[in-house]
TILUM-389722 format. One line per 8 residues: number of its first residue (from 1); their letters; for each residue x negated, y negated, z of N, C-alpha, C. Coordinates in steps of 0.05 Angstrom, whole numbers, plus 5000, padded with zeros to 4 digits. Atoms other than C-alpha are relative to their C-alpha. Layout:
BEGIN
NUM) A) X/Y/Z/X/Y/Z/X/Y/Z ~ ...
END
This chain:
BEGIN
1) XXXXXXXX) 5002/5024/4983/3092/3069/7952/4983/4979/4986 ~ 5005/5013/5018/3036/3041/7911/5010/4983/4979 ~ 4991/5012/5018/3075/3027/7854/5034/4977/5006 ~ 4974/5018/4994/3134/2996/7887/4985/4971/5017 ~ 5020/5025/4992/3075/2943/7922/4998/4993/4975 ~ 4996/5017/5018/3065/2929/7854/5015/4981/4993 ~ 4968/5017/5015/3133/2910/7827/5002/4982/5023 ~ 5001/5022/4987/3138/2876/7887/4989/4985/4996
9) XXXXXXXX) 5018/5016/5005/3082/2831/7883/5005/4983/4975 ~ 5001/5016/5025/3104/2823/7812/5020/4976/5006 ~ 4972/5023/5004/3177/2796/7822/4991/4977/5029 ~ 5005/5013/4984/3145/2762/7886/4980/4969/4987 ~ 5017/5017/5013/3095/2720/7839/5020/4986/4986 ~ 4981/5016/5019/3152/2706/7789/5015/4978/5013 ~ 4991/5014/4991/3188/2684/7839/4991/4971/5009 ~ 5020/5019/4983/3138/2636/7872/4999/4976/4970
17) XXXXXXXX) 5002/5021/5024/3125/2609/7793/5032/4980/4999 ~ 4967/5014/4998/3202/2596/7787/5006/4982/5022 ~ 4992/5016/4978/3208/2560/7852/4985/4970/4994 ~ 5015/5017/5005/3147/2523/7846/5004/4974/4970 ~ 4983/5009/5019/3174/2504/7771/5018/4986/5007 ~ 4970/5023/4996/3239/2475/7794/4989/4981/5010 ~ 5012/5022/4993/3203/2434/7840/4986/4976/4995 ~ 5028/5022/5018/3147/2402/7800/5030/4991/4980
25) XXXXXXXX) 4992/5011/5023/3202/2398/7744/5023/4967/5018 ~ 4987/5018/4982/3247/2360/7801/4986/4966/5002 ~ 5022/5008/4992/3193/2322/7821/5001/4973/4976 ~ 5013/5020/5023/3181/2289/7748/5027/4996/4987 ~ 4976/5006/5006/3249/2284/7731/5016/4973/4992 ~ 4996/5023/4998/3279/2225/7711/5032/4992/4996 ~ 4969/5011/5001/3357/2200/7728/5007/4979/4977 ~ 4994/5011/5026/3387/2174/7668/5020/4978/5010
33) XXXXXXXX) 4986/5026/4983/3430/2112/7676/5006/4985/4963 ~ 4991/5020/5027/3467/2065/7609/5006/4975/5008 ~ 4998/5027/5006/3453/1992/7608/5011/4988/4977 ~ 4995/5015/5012/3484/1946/7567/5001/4975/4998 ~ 4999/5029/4994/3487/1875/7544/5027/4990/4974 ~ 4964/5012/5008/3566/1846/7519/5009/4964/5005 ~ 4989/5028/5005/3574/1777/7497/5022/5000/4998 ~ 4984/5005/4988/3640/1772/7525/5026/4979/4983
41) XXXXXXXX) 4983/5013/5019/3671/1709/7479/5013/4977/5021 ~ 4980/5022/4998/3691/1644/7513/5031/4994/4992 ~ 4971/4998/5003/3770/1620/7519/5004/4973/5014 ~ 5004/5030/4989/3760/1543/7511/5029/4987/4987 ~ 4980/5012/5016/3829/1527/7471/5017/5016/4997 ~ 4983/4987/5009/3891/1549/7451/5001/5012/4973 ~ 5009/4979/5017/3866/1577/7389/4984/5029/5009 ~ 5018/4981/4984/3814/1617/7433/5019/5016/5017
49) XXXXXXXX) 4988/4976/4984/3874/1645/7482/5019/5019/4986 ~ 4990/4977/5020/3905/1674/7427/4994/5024/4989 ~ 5025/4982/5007/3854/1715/7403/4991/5020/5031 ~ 5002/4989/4984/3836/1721/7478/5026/5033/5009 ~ 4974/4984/4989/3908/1759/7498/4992/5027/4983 ~ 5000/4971/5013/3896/1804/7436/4980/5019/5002 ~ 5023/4979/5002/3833/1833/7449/4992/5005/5035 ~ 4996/5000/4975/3827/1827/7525/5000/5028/5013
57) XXXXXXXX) 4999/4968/4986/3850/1905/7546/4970/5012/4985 ~ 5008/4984/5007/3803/1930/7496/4967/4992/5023 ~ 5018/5007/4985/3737/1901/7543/4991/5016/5022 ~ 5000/4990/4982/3750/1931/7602/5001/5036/4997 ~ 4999/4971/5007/3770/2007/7571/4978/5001/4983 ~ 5023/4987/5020/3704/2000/7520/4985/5010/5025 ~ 5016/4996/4977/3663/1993/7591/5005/5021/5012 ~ 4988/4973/4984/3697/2050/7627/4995/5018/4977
65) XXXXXXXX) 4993/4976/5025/3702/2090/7560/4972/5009/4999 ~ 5026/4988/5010/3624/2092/7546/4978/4996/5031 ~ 5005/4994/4979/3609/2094/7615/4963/4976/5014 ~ 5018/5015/5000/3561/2035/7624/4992/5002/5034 ~ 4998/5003/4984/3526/2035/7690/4992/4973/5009 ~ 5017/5033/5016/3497/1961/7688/5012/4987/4984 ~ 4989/5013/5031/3524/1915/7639/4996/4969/5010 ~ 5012/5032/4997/3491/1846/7634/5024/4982/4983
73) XXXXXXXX) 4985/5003/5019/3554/1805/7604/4995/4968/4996 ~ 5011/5029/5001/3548/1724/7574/5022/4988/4990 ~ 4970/5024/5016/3610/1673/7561/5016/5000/5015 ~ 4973/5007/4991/3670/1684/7596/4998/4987/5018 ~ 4995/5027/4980/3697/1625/7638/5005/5030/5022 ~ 4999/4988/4971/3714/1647/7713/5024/5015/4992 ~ 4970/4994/5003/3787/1657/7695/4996/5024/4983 ~ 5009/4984/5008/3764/1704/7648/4993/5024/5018
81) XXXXXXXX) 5012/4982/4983/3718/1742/7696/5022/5011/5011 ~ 4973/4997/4977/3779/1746/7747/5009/5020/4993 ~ 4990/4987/5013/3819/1777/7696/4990/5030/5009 ~ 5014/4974/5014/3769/1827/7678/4998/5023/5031 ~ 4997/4983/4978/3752/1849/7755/5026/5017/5004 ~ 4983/4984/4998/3817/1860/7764/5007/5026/4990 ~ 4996/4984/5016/3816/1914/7715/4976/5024/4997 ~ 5019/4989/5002/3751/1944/7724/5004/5020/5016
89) XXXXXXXX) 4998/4978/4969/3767/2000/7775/4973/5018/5002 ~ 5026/4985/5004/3697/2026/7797/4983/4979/4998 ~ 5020/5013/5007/3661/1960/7784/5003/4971/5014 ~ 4995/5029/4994/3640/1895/7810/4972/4982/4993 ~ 5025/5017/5018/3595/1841/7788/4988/4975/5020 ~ 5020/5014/4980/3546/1794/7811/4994/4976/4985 ~ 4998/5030/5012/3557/1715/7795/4999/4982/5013 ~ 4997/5027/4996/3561/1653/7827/5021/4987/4981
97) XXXXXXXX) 4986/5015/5017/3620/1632/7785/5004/4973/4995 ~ 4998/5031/5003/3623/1567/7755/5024/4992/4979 ~ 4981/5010/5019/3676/1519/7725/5028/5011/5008 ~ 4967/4996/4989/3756/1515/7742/5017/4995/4974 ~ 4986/5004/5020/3782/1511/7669/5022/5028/5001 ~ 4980/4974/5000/3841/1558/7663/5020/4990/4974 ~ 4984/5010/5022/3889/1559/7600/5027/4983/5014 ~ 4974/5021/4983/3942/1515/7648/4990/4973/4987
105) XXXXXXXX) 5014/5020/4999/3895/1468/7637/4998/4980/4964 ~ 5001/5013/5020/3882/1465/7564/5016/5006/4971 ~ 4973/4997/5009/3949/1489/7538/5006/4977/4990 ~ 4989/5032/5013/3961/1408/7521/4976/5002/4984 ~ 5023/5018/5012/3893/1396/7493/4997/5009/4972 ~ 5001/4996/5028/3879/1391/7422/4978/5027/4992 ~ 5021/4976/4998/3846/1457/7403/4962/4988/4984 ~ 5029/5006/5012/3793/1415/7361/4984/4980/5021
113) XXXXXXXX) 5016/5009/4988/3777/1380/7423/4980/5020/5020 ~ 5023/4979/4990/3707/1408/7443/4978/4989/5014 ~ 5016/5018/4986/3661/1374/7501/4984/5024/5006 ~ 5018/4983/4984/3599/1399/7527/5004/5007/5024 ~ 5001/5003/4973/3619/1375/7590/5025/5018/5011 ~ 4972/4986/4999/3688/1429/7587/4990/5027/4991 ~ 5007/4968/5005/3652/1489/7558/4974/5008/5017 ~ 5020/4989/4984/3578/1497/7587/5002/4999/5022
121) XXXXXXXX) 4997/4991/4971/3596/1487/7652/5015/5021/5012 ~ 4988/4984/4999/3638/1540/7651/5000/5023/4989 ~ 5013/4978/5004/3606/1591/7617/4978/5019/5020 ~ 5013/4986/4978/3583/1645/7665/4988/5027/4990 ~ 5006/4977/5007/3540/1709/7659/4994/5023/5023 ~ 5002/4983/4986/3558/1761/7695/4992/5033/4998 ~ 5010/4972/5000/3530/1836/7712/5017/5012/5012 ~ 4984/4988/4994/3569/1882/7719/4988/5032/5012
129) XXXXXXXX) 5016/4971/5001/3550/1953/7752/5027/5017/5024 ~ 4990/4971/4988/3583/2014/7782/4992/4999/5032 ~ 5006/5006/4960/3594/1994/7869/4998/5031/5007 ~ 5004/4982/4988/3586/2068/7881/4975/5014/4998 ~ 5031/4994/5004/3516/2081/7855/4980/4977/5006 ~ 5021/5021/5007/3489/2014/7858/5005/4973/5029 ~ 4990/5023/4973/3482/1965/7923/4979/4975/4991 ~ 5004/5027/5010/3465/1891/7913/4978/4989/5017
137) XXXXXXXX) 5020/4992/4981/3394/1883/7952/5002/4960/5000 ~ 4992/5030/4996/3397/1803/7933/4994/4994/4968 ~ 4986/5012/5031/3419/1758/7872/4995/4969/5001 ~ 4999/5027/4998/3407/1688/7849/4998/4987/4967 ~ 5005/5009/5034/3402/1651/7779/4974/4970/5006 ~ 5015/5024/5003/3358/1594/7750/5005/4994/4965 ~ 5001/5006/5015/3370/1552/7689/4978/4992/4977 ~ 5035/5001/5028/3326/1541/7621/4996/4971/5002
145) XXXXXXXX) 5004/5039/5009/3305/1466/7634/4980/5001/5026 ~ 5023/5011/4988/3260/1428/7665/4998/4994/5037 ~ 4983/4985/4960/3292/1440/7735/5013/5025/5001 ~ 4987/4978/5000/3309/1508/7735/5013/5011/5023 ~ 4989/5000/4969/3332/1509/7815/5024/4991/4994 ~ 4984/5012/4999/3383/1473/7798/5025/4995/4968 ~ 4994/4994/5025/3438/1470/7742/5003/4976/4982 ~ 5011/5021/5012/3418/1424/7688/4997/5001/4977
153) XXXXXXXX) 4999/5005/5034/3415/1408/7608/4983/5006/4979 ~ 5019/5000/5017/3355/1440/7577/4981/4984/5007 ~ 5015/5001/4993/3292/1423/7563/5010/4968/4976 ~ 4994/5015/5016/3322/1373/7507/5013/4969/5008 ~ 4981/5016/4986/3353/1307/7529/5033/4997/4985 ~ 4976/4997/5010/3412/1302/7485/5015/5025/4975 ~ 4993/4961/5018/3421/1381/7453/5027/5003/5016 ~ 4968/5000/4997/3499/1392/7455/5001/5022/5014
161) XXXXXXXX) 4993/4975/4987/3491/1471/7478/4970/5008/5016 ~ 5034/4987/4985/3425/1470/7527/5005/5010/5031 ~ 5003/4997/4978/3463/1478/7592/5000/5029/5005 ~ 4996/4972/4990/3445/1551/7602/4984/5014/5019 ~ 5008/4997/4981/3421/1595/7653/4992/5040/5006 ~ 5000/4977/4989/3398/1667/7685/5012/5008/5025 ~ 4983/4989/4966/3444/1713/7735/4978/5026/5001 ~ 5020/4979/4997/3392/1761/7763/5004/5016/5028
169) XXXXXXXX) 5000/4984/4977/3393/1816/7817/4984/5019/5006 ~ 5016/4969/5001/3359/1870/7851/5015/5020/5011 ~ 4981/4987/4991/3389/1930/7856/4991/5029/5013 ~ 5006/4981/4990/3388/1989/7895/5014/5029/4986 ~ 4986/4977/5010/3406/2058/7860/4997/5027/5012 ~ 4993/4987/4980/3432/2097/7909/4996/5032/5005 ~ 5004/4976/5009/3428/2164/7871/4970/5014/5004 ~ 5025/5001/4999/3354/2153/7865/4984/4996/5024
177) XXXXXXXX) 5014/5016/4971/3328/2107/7922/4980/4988/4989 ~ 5018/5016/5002/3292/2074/7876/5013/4978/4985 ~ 4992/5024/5010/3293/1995/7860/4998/4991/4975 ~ 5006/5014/5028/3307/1956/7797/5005/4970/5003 ~ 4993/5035/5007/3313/1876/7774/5014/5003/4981 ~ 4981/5010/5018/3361/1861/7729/5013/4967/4995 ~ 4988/5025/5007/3370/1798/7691/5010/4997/4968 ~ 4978/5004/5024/3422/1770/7648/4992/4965/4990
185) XXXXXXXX) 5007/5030/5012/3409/1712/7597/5017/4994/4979 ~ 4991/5008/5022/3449/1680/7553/4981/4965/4986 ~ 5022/5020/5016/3401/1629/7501/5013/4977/4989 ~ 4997/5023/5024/3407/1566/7465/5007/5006/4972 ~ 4999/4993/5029/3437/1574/7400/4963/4984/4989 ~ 5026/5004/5021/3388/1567/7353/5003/4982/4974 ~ 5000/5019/5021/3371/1514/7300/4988/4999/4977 ~ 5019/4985/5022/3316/1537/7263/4984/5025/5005
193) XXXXXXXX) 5020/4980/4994/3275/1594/7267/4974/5007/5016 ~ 5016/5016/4980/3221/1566/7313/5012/4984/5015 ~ 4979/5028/4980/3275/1525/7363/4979/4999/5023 ~ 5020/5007/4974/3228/1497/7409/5019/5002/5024 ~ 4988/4995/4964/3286/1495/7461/5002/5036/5005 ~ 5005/4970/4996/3286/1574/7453/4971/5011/5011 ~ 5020/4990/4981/3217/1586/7467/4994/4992/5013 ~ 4999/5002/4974/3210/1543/7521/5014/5009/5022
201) XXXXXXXX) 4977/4985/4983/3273/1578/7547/4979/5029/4994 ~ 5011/4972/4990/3237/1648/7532/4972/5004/5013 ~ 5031/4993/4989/3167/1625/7557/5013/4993/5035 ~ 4991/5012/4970/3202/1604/7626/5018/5024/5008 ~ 4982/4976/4994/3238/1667/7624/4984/5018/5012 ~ 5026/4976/4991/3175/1710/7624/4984/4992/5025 ~ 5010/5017/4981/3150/1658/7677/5017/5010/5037 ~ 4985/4987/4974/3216/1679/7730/4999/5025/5003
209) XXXXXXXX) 4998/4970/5000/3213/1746/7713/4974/5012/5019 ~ 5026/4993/4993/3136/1749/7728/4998/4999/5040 ~ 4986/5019/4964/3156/1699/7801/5018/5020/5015 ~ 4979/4983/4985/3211/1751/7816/4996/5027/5004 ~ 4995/4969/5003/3203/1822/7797/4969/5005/5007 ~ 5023/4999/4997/3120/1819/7788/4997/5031/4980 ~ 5000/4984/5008/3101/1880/7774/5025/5031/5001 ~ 4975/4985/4991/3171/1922/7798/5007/4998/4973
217) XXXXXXXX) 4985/4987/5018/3213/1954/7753/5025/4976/4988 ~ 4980/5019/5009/3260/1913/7709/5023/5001/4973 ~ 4989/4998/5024/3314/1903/7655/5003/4969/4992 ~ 4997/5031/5013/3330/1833/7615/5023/5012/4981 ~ 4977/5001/5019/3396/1838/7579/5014/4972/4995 ~ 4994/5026/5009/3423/1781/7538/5010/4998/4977 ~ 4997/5013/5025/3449/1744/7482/4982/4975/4998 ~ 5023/5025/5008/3380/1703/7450/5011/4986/4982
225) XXXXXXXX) 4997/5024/5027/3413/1668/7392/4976/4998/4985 ~ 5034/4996/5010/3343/1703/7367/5002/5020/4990 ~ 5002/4969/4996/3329/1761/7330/4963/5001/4995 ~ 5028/5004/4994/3262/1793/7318/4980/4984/4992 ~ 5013/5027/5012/3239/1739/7267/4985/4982/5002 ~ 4998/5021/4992/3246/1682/7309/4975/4984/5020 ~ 5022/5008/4985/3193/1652/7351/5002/5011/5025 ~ 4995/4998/4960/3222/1657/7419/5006/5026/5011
233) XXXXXXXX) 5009/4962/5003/3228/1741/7404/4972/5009/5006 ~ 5038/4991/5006/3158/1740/7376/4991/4995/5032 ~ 5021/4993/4976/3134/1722/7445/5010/5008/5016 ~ 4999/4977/4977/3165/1769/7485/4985/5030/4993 ~ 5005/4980/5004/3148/1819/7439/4973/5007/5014 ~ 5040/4999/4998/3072/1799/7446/4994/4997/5026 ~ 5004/4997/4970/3079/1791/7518/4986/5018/5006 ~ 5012/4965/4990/3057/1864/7531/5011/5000/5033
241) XXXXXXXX) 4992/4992/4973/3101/1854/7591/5030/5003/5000 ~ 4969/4993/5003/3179/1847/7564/4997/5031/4971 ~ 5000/4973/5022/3180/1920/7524/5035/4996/4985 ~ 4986/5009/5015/3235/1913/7467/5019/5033/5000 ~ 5005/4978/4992/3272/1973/7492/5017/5020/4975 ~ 4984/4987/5022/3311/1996/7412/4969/5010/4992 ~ 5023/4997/5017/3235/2001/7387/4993/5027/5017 ~ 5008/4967/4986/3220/2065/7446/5019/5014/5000
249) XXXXXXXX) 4981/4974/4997/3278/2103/7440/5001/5024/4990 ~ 5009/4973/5011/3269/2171/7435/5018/5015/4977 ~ 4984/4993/5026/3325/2175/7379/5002/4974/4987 ~ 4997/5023/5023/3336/2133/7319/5027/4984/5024 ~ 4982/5015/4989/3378/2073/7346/5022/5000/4970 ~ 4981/4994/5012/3453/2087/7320/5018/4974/5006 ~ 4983/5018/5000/3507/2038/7304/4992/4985/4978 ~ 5019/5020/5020/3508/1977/7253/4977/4990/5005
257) XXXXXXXX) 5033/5009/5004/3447/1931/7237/4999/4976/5025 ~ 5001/5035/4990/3472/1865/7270/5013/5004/5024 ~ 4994/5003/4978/3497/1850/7335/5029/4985/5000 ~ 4975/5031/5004/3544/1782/7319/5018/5016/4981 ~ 4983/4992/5023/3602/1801/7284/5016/4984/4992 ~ 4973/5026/5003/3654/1737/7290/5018/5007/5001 ~ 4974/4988/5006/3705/1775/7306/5017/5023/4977 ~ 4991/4988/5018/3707/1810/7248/4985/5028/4981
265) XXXXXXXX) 5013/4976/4998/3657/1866/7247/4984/5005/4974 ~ 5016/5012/5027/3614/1843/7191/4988/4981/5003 ~ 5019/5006/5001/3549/1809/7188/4976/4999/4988 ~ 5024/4990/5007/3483/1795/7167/4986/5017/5011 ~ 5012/4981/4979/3427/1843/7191/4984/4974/5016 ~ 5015/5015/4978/3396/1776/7216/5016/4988/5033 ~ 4983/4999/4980/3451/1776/7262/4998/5022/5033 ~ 5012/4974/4985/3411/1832/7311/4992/4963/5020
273) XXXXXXXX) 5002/5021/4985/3412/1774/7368/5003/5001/5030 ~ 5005/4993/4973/3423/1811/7430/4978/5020/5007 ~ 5030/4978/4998/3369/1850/7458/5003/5001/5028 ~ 5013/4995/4969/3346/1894/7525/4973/5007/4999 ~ 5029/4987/4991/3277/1889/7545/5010/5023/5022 ~ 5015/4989/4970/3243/1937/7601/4977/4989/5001 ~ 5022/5001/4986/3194/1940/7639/4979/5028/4997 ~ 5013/4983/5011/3134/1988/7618/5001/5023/5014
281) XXXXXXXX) 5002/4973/4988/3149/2041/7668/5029/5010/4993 ~ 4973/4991/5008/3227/2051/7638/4994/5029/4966 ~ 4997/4985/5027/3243/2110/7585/5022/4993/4988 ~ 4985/5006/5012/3286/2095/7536/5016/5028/4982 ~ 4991/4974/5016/3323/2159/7513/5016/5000/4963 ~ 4992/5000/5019/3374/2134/7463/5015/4968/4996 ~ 4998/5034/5009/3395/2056/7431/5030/5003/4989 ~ 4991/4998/5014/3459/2042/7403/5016/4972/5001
289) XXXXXXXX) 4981/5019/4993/3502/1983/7382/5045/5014/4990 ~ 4972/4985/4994/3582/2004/7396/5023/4973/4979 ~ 4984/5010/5011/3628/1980/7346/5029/4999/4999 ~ 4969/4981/5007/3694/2004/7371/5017/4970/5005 ~ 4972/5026/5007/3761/1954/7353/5019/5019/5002 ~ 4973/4979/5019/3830/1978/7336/5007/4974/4988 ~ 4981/5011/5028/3856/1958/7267/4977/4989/5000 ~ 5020/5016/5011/3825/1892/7254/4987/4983/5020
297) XXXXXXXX) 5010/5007/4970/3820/1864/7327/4978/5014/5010 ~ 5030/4993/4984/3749/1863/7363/5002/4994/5029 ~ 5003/5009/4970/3739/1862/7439/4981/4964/4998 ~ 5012/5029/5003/3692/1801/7414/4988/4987/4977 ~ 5012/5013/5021/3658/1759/7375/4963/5014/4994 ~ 5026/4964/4993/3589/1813/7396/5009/5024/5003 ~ 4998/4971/4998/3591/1883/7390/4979/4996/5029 ~ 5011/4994/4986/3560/1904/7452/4979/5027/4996
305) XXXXXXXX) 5023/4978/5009/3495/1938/7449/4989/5025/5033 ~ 5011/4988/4971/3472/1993/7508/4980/5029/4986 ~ 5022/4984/4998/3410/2041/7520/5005/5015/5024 ~ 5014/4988/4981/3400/2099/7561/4973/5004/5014 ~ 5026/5004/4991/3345/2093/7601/4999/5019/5024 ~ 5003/4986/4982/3307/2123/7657/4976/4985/5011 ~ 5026/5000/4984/3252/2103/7718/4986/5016/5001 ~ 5021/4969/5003/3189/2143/7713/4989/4989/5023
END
């Protein structure tokens, strides 16, 4: 009898560790989730819908294929977007769409005609995320200029490409129950290496982000027309509040060097121009930029870059 109180006791302790174990490990666990950020490619001319038609399917099957749950995307006109929803099965996005250009439209026009007033207004950046994990708690944008309420030209008075802007949301992840921010930016090209309209666009960035999220959990996905070099990088880096999220990844970040490819999947390495911050309570498990084409056709003129991450 004695010795069977033992063994009991024993497998009764083991058990108690093992339970207790799952729990705590439960407990600290962290749900994994793949963000991305996919500069998309404008379709302002009849040179551009050419290109568009051919690469078009591959967009929608890279996103489904590598299972993005998130995807911050920057360029496509509305007509574009449209398209793409249609095709997304599993996904819907969160825009304010702007601009009514459609190739009906500029089917006559000379492909070398190129207005500010026909492309930036009609460049949209939309997020894209997975409607069965993810509910839309509330959404709004603000532009990089000196009225950011409202949509408007930079901080520059006569800069040809300043009309740009942030689509931002908060989201609820349904799996979890816990909240995130997510914002999408597409930047000012860049002029020199120090573009003053860039870091006033990235110090006004860190400014909404701070106004919106605070201290809450967050992502920033984008195309900067910046890489780490550049000025308007350098002060996120040094922020100590946008975390640069290829630099924590718990594996070497895989894929090429550069981001930009032009369609043609070749680049400098100073071409590393899209980037995802976090926010200091995110893990970053693994980085990679996705190079997939067929033949010689690219989904874009960016490879699309995505991170696995996690809320701690």
């Amino acid at each position: 009898m004695g010795r069977k109180f033992v063994v009991l006791s024993v497998l009764l302790a083991i058990a108690c560790v093992v339970v207790a174990g799952f729990f705590l490990c439960s407990k600290n666990s962290v749900e994994k989730m793949k963000v991305a950020s996919f500069n998309m490619a404008f379709c302002r001319n009849t040179n551009d819908l050419k290109v568009w038609e051919a690469r078009k399917n591959q967009i929608p099957d890279l996103i489904k294929s590598h299972g993005f749950d998130v995807c911050g995307s920057q360029e496509p006109y509305a007509f574009q977007v449209r398209w793409l929803a249609e095709r997304m099965e599993g996904y819907a996005f969160v825009e304010e769409l702007m601009g009514d250009e459609t190739p009906e439209k500029f089917k006559g026009r000379s492909p070398k005609h190129i207005s500010k007033d026909l492309i930036l207004p009609n460049m949209n950046n939309p997020i894209w995320y997975k409607k069965d994990r993810f509910e839309v708690l509330k959404s709004g944008k603000f532009w990089f200029s000196k009225t950011p309420e409202k949509p408007s030209g930079g901080f520059s008075e006569n800069r040809f490409d300043s009309q740009r802007h942030c689509t931002w949301a908060l989201f609820l992840d349904k799996k979890t129950g816990k909240e995130f921010y997510f914002f999408n930016v597409h930047m000012v090209c860049r002029r020199k290496k120090d573009d003053p309209e860039q870091i006033k666009g990235m110090e006004l960035l860190i400014s909404k982000i701070r106004e919106i999220a605070g201290e809450g959990t967050f992502f920033v996905t984008g195309d900067f027309n910046a890489n780490s070099n550049c000025g308007s990088i350098k002060i996120a880096l040094n922020s100590d509040y946008l975390i640069n999220s290829r630099s924590i990844s718990q594996t070497p970040p895989s894929g090429p060097e550069y981001s930009f490819c032009g369609f043609r999947g070749e680049a400098k390495k100073s071409s590393m121009i899209d980037h995802i911050f976090v926010s200091k309570n995110v893990k970053v498990f693994d980085w990679e930029i996705i190079d997939d084409h067929i033949g010689d056709v690219y989904p874009s003129d960016h490879m699309p870059i995505a991170a696995t991450v996690g809320i701690e």
